[in-house]
C-alpha positions as CSV (number, residue, x, y, z in Angstrom):
1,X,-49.8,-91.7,37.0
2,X,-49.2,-92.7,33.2
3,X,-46.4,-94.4,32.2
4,X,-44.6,-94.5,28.5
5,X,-46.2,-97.6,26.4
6,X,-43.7,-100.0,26.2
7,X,-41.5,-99.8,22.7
8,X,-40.8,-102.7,20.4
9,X,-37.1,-103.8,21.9
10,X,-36.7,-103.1,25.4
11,X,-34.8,-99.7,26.2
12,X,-32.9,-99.6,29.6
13,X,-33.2,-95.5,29.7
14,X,-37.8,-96.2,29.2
15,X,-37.4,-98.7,32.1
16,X,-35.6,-96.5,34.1
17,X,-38.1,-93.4,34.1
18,X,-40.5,-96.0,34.7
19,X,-38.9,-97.2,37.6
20,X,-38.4,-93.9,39.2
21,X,-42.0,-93.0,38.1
22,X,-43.3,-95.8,40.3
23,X,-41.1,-95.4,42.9
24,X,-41.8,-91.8,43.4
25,X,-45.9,-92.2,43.4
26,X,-45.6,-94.9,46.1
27,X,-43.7,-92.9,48.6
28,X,-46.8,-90.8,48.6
29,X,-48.9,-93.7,49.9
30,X,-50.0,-94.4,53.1
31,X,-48.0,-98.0,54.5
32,X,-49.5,-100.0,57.1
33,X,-47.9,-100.3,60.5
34,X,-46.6,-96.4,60.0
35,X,-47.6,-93.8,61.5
36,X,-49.4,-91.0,59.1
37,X,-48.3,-87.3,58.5
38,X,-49.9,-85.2,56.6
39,X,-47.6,-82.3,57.1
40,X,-49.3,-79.3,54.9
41,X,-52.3,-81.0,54.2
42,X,-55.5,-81.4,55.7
43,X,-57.8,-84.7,57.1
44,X,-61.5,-84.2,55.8
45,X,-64.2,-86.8,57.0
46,X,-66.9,-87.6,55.5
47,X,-70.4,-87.5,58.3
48,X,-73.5,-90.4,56.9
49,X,-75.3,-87.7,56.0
50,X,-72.3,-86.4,53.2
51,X,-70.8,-83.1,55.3
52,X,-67.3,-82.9,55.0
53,X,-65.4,-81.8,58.3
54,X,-61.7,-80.9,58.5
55,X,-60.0,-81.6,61.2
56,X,-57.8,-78.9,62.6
57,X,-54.9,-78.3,65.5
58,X,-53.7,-75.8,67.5
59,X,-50.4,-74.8,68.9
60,X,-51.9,-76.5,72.6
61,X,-53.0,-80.0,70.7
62,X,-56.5,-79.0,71.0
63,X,-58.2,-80.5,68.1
64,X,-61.5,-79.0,66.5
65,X,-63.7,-79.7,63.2
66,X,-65.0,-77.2,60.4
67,X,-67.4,-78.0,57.8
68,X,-66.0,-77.7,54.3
């Protein structure tokens, strides 16, 4: 995220977008105490030895890994 430099006099409409700039990148992060959802996206772990897996679900909750 990279928000406007601030100008010389302060400008209510600059602090605005900033504000909503802000506010919209942290509803993408992850809160403690909250449960996660990744909805569309994917979990990859990283293994010591640097193989990425993805974790994947099916339709019966069975869970299963791929390398990526």
């Amino acid at each position: 995220m990279k928000l406007s430099r601030p100008l010389p006099q302060y400008d209510a409409n600059q602090a605005a977008s900033n504000q909503y700039q802000l506010e919209s990148a942290d509803r993408l992060n992850h809160k403690k105490e909250q449960d996660i959802e990744v909805g569309d996206a994917s979990i990859i772990l990283t293994a010591p030895n640097g193989t990425r897996y993805k974790i994947e679900i099916d339709n019966s909750g069975t869970l299963s890994t791929s390398a990526v």
